[in-house]
N, C-alpha and C positions, 0 to 999 in steps of 0.2 A: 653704752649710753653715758652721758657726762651724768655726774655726782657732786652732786653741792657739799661744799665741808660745815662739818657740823661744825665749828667753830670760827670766830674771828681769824682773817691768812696770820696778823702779827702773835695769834697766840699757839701756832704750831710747834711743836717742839721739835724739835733739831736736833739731829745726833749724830757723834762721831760715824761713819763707817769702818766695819774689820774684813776680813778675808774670808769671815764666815758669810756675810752680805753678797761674796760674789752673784751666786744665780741670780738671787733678787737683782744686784745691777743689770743682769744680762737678761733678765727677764723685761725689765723698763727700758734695755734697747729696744726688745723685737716689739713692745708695746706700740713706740714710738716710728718702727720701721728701718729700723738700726741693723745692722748684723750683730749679733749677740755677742761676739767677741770676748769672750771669759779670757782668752791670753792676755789680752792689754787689761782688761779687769784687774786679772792680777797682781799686773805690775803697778798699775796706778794705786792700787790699793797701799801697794809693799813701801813703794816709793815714794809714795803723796801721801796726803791727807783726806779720806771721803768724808762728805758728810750728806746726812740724807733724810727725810721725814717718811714716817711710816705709814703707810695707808691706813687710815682708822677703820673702813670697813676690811682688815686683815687680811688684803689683795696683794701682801710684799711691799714693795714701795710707792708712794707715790712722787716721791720727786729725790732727786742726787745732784751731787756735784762733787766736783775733786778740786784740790787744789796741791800743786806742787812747787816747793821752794827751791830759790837758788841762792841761800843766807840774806843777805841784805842787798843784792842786787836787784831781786826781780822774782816772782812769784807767777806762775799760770795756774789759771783756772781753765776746765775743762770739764766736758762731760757735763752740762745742766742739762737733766731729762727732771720733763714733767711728763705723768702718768697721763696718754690723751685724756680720761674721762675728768682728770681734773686741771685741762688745760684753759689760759686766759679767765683763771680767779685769781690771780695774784701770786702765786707760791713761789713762782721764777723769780720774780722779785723779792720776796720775803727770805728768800734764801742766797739770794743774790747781796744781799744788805747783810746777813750773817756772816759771811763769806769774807765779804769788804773789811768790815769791822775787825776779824780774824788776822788781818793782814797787816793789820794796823798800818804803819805809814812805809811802807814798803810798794814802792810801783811792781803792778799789775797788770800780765798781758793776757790775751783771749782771742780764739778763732772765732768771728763770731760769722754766721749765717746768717742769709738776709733775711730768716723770721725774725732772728735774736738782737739781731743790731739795733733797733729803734728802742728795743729797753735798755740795753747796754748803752747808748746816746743818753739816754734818760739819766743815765746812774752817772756820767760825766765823762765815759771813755771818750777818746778820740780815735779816729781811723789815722795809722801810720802805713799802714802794705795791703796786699791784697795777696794771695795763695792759688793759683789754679791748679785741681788735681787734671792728673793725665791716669787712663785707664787701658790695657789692653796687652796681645800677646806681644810680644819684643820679636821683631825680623831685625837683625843686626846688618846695616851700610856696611859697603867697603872702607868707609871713613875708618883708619886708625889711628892714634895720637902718638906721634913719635917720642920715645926719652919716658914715657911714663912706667913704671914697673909695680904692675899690680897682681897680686898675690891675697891669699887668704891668711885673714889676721891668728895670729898665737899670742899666748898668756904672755909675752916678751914686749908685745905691740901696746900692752893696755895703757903702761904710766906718756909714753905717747901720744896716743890717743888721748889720753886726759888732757897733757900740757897743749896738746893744739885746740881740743874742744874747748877750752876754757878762753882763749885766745882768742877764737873766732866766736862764742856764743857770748861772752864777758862776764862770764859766773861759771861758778865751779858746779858741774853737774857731776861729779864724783860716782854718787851714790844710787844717778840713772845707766852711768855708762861701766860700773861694774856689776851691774845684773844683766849687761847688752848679750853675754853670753849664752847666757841661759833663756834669753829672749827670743834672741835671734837664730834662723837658722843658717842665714849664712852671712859672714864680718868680709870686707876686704880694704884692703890698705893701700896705700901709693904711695910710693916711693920717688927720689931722681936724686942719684948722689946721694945716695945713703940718707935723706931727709923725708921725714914722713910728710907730703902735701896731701892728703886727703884719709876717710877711710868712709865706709857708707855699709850700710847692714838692709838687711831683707829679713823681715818675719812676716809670721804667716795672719792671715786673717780671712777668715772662710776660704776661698775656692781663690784668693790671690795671694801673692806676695807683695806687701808693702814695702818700697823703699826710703828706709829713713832711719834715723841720719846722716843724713848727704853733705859732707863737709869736704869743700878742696878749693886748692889754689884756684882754678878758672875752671871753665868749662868745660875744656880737653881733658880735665882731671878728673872732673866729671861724668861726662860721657864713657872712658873709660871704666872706673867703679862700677857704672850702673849696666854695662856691656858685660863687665865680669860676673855679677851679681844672677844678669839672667843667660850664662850660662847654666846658672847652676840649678835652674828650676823649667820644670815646665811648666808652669802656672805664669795667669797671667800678672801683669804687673801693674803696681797701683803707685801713685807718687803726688804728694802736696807740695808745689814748686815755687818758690819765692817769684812773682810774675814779671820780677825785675828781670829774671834771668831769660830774656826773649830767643837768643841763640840755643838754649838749652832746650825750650817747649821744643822749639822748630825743628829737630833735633828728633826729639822725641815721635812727633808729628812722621818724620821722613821712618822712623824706624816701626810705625804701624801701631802707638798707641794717640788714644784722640782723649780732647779736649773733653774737660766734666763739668761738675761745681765749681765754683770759685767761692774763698772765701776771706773776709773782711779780718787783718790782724786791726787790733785795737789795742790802745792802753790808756791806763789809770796812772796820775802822778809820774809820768815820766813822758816826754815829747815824742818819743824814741824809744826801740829795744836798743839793749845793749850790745857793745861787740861791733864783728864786722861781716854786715851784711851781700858783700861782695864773695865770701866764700861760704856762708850759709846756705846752701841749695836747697834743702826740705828737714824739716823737723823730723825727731823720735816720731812723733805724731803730734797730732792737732792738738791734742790733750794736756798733752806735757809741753808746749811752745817748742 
């Protein structure tokens, strides 16, 4: 049953989140209908900044969000859950505006969903992309990419992977892409002529594998990673796809996984994300831009 706050939404208090808060986030997924997800929990937690308001009737949380830095380039926010019973009283907002504030004059980007979008409009974002996830088991085409040499990533690959992530995303994500290890269960890299054009990771999230970050030269670089990637699992596979990349769904589409949600990139103070969007295939996650 929904629950009136005993209080005015602007005099909620807002608090940092720790890594003691996990369950409680994962509890406010499955509240919401989310898969609970405690792996990415984690790392959002480790790697970002959460913050979250507490349920006054002492039901764990009532609302969260994260937000995650890339110094003074660009900032994601991720993860706003409100507790359904105290959904559309204002809290998204009120949390949404501490959030902002927190960011000070640093442009801000955001997955948003088409509940979320009309308050995020409100707050000033603009729609720059659009995201369609694809879902399902991998039946791997005869299609092979010739010259591509792909291989699973080693501790040799990482400062690599940094200088081309930073390249193609326009901010140094350092400090997501060395916990990629201990995140992911499986790294692979592309090579031609000894130069690394791509690398893309799979971690697990309930009963799938997520593919993400999906970084490479073209599409053939592309589809190779992600061909590598589900060798290495029998689970099915899950992917948030930049919807520019239309050769890559189709792609996707012929090898047996289909078409999901789509969702709206947005941002604040900035016309555009940074970098270059022509080898960004799909985010860490939604969360973390």
């Amino acid at each position: 049953m929904p629950s009136s706050l005993p209080r005015p939404v602007a005099g909620l208090p807002i608090r940092r989140l720790t890594p003691d808060d996990l369950v409680a986030c994962a509890d406010l997924c499955e509240d919401r209908g989310w898969p609970r997800d405690e792996h990415r929990w984690r790392l959002l937690l480790t790697a970002g900044i959460g913050y979250g308001v507490d349920d006054p009737e002492g039901k764990g949380l009532m609302a969260s969000c994260v937000v995650t830095t890339y110094g003074s380039r660009l900032t994601a926010i991720g993860m706003l859950l409100v507790a359904e019973r105290y959904a559309r009283q204002g809290v998204a907002r009120q949390l949404m505006n501490h959030v902002i504030a927190a960011c000070a004059d640093v442009p801000v980007s955001l997955y948003a969903t088409a509940a979320g979008q009309p308050l995020y409009e409100q707050l000033g974002f603009s729609a720059v992309g659009r995201s369609q996830r694809v879902t399902g088991f991998f039946r791997p085409t005869d299609e092979s990419p010739d010259g591509v040499h792909v291989r699973p990533a080693t501790a040799e690959d990482l400062h690599a992977m940094v200088r081309l992530d930073s390249d193609v995303f326009g901010a140094d994500r350092t400090h997501l892409l060395a916990r990629l290890p201990a995140y992911a269960d499986h790294i692979r890299v592309a090579r031609t002529e000894g130069e690394l054009i791509g690398y893309a990771a799979a971690w697990p999230s309930e009963q799938t594998h997520v593919v993400g970050p999906l970084i490479a030269r073209d599409t053939a670089t592309a589809r190779a990673l992600v061909s590598s990637l589900a060798e290495a699992t029998d689970r099915p596979l899950r992917a948030d796809i930049d919807a520019r990349h239309t050769g890559l769904l189709e792609w996707f589409e012929k090898c047996g996984l289909r078409l999901g949600s789509t969702t709206t990139v947005m941002t604040l103070g900035a016309s555009d994300l940074p970098g270059d969007w022509t080898r960004r295939h799909a985010p860490l996650t939604v969360a973390t831009g």
